[in-house]
C-alpha positions in Angstrom: 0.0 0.0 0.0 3.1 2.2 0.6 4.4 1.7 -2.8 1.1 2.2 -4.2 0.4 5.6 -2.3 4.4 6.9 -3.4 3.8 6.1 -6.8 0.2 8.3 -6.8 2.4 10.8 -5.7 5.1 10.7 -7.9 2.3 10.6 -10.8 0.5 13.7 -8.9 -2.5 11.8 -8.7 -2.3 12.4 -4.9 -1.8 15.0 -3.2 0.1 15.1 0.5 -1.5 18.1 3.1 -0.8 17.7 7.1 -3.9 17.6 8.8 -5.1 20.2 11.3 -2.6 19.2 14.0 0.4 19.6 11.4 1.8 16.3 12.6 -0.3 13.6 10.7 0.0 13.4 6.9 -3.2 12.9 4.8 -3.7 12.3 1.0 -6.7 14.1 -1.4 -7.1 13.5 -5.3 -6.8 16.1 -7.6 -10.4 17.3 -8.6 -10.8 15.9 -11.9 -9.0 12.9 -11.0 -12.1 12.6 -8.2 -14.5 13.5 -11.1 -12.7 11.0 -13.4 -13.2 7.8 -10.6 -17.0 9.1 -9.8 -17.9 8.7 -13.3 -16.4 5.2 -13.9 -18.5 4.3 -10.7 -21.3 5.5 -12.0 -20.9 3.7 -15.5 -20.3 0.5 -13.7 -22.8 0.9 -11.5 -20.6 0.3 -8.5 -21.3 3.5 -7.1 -24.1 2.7 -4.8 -21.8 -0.1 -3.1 -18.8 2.3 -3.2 -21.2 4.7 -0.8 -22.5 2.4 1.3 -18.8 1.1 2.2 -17.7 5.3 3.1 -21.3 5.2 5.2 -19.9 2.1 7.4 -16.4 3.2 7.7 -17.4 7.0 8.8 -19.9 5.4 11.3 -17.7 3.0 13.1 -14.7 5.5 12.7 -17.4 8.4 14.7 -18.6 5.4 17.0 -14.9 4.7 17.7 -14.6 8.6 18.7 -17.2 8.3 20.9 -15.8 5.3 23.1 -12.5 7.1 23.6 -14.3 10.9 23.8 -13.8 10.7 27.9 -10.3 9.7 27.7 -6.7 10.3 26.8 -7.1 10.2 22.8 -10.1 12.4 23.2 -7.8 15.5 21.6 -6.8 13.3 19.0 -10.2 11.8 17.9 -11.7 15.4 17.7 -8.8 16.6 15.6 -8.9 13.8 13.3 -12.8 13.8 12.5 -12.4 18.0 11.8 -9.9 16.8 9.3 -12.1 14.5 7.5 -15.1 16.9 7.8 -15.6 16.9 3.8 -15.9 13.1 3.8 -18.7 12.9 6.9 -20.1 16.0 5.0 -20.6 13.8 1.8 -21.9 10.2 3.9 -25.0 13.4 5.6 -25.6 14.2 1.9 -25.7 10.9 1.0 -27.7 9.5 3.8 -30.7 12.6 3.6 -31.4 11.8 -0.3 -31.2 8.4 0.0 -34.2 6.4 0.8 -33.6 4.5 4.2 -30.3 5.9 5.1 -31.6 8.6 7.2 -31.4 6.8 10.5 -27.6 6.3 9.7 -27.2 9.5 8.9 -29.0 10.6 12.4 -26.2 8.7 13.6 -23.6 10.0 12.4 -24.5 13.6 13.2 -24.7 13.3 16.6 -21.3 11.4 17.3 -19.0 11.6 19.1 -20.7 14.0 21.9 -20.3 18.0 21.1 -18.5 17.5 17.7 -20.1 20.4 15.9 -18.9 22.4 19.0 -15.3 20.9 18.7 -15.2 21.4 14.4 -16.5 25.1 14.9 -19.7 25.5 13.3 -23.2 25.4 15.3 -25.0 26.7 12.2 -23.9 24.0 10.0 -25.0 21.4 12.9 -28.3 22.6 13.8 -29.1 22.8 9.9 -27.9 19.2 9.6 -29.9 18.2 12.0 -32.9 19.8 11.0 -33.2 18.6 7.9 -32.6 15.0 8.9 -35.2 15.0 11.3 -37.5 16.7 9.1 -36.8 13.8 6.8 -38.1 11.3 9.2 -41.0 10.8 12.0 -41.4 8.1 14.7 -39.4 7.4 17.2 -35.8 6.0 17.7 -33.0 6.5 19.7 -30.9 8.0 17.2 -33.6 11.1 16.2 -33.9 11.6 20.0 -30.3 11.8 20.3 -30.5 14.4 17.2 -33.3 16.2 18.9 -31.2 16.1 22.1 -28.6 17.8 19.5 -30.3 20.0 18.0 -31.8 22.3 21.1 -28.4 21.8 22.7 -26.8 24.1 19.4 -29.4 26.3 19.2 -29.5 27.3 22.7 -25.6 27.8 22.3 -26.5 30.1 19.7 -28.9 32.0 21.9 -32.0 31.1 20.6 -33.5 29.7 23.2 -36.8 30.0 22.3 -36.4 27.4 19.4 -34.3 24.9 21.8 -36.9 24.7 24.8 -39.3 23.8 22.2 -36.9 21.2 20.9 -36.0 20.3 24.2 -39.8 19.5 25.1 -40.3 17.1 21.7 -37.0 15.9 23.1 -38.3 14.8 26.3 -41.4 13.6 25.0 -39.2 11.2 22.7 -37.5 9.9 25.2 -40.1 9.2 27.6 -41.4 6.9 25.1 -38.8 5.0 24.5 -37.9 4.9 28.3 -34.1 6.4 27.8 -33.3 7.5 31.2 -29.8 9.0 29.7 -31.9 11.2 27.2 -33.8 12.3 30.1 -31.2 13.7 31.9 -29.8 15.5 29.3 -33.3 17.2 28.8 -32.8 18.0 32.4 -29.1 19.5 31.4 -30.9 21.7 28.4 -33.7 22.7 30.7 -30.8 23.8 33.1 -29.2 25.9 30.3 -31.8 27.6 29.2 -32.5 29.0 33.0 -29.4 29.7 33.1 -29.0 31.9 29.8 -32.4 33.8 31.5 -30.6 34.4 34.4 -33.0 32.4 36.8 -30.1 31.2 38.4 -31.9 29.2 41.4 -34.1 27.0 38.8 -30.8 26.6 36.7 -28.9 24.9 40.5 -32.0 23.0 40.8 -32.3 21.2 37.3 -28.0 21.3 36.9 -28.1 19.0 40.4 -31.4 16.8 39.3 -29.2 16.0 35.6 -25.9 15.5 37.6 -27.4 13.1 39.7 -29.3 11.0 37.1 -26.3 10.6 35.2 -24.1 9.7 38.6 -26.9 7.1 38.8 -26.8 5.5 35.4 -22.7 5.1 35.4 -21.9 7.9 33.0 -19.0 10.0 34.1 -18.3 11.9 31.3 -22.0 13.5 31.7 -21.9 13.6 35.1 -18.6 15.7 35.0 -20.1 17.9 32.2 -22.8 19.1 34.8 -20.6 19.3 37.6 -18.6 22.2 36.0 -22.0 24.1 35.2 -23.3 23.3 38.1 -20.2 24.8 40.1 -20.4 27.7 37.5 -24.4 29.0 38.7 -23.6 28.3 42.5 -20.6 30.6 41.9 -22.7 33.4 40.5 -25.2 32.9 43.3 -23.1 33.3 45.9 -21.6 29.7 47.5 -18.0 30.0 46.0 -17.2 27.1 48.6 -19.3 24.7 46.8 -18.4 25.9 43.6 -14.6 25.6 44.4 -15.9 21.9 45.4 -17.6 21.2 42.7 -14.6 22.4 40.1 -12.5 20.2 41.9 -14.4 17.0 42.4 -14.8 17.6 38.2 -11.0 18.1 37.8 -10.5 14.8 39.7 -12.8 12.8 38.0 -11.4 14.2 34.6 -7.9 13.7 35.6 -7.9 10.2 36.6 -9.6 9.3 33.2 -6.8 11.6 30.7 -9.3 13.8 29.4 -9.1 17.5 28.0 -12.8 19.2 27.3 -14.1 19.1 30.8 -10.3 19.7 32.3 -10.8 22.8 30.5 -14.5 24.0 31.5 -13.6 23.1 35.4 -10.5 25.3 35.4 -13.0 28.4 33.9 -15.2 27.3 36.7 -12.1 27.6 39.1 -11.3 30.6 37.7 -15.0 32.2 37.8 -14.4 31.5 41.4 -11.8 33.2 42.3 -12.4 36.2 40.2 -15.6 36.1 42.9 -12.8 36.2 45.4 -10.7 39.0 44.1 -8.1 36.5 43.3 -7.1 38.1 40.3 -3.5 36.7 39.9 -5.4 33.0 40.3 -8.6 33.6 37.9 -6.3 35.2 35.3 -4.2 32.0 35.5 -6.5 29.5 35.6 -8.2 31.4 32.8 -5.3 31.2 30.7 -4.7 27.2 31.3 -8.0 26.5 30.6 -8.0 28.6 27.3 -4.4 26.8 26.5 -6.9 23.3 26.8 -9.6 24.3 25.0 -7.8 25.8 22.1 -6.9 21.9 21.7 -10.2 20.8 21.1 -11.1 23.7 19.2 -14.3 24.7 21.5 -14.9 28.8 20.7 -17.4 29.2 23.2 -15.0 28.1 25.8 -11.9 30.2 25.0 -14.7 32.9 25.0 -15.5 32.1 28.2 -12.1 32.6 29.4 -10.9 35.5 27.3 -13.4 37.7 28.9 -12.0 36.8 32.5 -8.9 38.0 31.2 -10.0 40.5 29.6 -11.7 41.6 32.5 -8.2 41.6 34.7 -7.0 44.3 32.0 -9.7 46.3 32.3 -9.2 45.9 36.4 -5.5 46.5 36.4 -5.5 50.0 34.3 -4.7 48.3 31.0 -7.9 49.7 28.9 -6.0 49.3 25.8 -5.4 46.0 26.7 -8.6 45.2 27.4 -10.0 46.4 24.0 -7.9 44.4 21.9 -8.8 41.3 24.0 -12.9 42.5 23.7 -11.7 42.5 19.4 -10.7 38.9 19.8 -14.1 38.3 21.8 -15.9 39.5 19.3 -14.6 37.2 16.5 -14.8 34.7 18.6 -18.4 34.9 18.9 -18.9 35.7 15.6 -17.4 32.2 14.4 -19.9 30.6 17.1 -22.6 32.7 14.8 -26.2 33.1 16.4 -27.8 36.2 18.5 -25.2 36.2 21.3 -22.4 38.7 22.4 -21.1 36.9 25.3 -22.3 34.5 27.7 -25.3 35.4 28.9 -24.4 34.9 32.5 -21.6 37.2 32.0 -23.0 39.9 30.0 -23.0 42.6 32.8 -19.6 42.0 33.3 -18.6 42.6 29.6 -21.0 45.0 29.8 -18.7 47.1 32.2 -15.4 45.9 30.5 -16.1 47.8 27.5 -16.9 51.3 29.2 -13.2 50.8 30.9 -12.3 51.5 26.7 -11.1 55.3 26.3 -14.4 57.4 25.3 -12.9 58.6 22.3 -13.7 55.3 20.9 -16.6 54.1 19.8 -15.8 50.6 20.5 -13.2 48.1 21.1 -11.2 47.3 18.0 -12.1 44.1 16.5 -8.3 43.4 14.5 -8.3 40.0 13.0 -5.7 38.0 15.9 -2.9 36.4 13.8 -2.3 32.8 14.9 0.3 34.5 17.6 -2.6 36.2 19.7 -4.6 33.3 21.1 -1.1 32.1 22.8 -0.8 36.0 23.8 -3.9 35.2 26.0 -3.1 31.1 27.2 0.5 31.8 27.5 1.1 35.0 28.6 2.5 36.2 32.3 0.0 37.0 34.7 0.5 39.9 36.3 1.8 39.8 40.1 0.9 42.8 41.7 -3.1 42.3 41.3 -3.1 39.7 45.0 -2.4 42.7 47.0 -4.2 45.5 45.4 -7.2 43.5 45.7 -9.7 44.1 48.5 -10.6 41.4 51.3 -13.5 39.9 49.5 -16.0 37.6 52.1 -16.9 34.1 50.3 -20.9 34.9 51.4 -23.3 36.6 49.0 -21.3 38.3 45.7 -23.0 40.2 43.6 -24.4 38.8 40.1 -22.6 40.6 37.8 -19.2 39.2 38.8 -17.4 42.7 37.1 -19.3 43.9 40.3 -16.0 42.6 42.2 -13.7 44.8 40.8 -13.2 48.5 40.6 -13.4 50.8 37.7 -10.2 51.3 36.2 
């Protein structure tokens, strides 16, 4: 197969490009060599077989994902399904015009867990998924999983409205079938969306109720995933302890099994925390490590997340300019995310009062393109060690809301 591959090459039949993470080498055709094989398929009337064999290998390749998603490969999985995003993009085409391949392609489109997060596009995934479950009724465990999917993305994308009403066909589904794992997660969405209204109470309640229904059923990865959020609304109403707790029961459970994603989100809750605490020199770290993790997986609402924490220690520390530039970066970042948000919705007050520490002379923060240097300007950079002392004696009872609220005006 080597000598096969070298002598495409050699022939420039084939073409060698690294894939996203620079280290693994993959192979395309030329176009019209691609158009050249689809059309001797298609006279031999192979090409229906030839379609069905890339359907099976993408779904046990995205089922493989899966299995190691809460793990030590989970980075590399992710990484290698963005890089063969055009071929998963062709098995969805393939399976929504194709009469009784819908329920694969259901399949694929919701495996392995958060992937349209981790490639970068929400919009492509909710309109993937809406068009496959618009191409079949009934009920199965796949279209609950893609209705599951689907109000997750759109209430990422702030349209909350359009995922609580996915969320309740989502429920409904998996009442039916008895899927006490969907169940949960409709718990989790329900949670969200409170959350993104700012009823803060409700969104403890229902993050708690999901967290221990998947503690129940044996799945940790879940479990973790609403322990972080769950540490993240008990911060912003007040119980730091148990959201210091919380972070670091996640970062445990995380730890001991190698993986990345929810490392990541538990640090931002950690840092979240301590920003509560006006522990600036520790949030502005912890923001940074997480952001350095995240980047890995490629998760935008994340690294958003934590570049308005530090963004937030600019503004704090007298650095307006500073600030701006990192607000720029925010702004792109949301922009890639796509939909009707800003910033995190349980942050916007704090944003809110980053941007008037900009000079008034400007109208708003500048939104420059960041090269591929900037992101590691905000993971890598020093943090400042001045802030610990400057800092007033914050008490762990009671903070305010709007967690900018902590800080004073620079």
């Amino acid at each position: 197969m080597v000598d096969v591959v070298h002598g495409l090459l050699e022939k420039s039949m084939l073409v060698r490009h690294e894939d996203v993470s620079g280290e693994v080498p993959r192979y395309r055709m030329l176009e019209t060599v691609r158009e050249y094989g689809h059309q001797r398929l298609v006279e031999s009337g192979a090409l229906s077989a030839v379609l069905r064999r890339h359907r099976d290998h993408y779904l046990r390749l995205t089922a493989e994902a899966q299995a190691n998603w809460f793990g030590p490969r989970q980075v590399e999985w992710l990484a290698r399904l963005r890089g063969d995003h055009a071929n998963l993009r062709v098995v969805l085409g393939y399976c929504l015009i194709t009469p009784g391949e819908v329920e694969a392609g259901l399949q694929l489109a919701v495996s392995p867990h958060h992937y349209w997060v981790s490639f970068g596009s929400l919009s492509e995934g909710r309109q993937r998924l809406s068009q496959l479950l618009a191409a079949q009724s009934g009920d199965s465990r796949a279209r609950t999983a893609a209705l599951g999917s689907h109000a997750y993305l759109s209430m990422m994308q702030g349209a909350l409205d359009e995922g609580l009403a996915v969320t309740e066909n989502y429920r409904l589904a998996a009442e039916a079938l008895q899927d006490d794992s969907a169940l949960a997660w409709a718990q989790h969405h329900l949670a969200l969306a409170a959350a993104f209204r700012m009823d803060l109470p409700r969104a403890a309640e229902f993050f708690d109720e999901a967290m221990t229904r998947h503690r129940t059923l044996g799945d940790l990865a879940a479990t973790a995933e609403c322990m972080f959020k769950l540490a993240i609304i008990v911060c912003l109403l007040g119980d730091v302890d148990r959201a210091l707790a919380l972070a670091a029961e996640c970062r445990a459970l995380t730890s001991a099994h190698g993986e990345s994603w929810i490392t990541a989100d538990a640090l931002f809750a950690q840092s979240l925390a301590y920003w509560q605490l006006g522990d600036r020199d520790a949030a502005d770290d912890l923001a940074r490590q997480a952001f350095h993790l995240l980047q890995s997986v490629n998760d935008h609402w994340g690294m958003a997340l934590c570049t308005e924490i530090v963004a937030w220690s600019a503004a704090a520390t007298g650095r307006p300019k500073r600030a701006g530039r990192l607000l720029g970066i925010l702004r792109l970042l949301w922009e890639t995310i796509g939909g009707e948000l800003c910033a995190a919705p349980f942050m916007l007050e704090g944003h809110q009062q980053c941007e008037r520490t900009w000079p008034p002379r400007c109208q708003s923060p500048p939104a420059q393109r960041p090269t591929r240097k900037e992101p590691h300007s905000i993971s890598r950079g020093p943090s400042p060690t001045s802030w610990r002392n400057s800092c007033p004696q914050i008490r762990r009872t009671s903070p305010p809301r709007n967690p900018m609220a902590r800080c004073p005006s620079s």
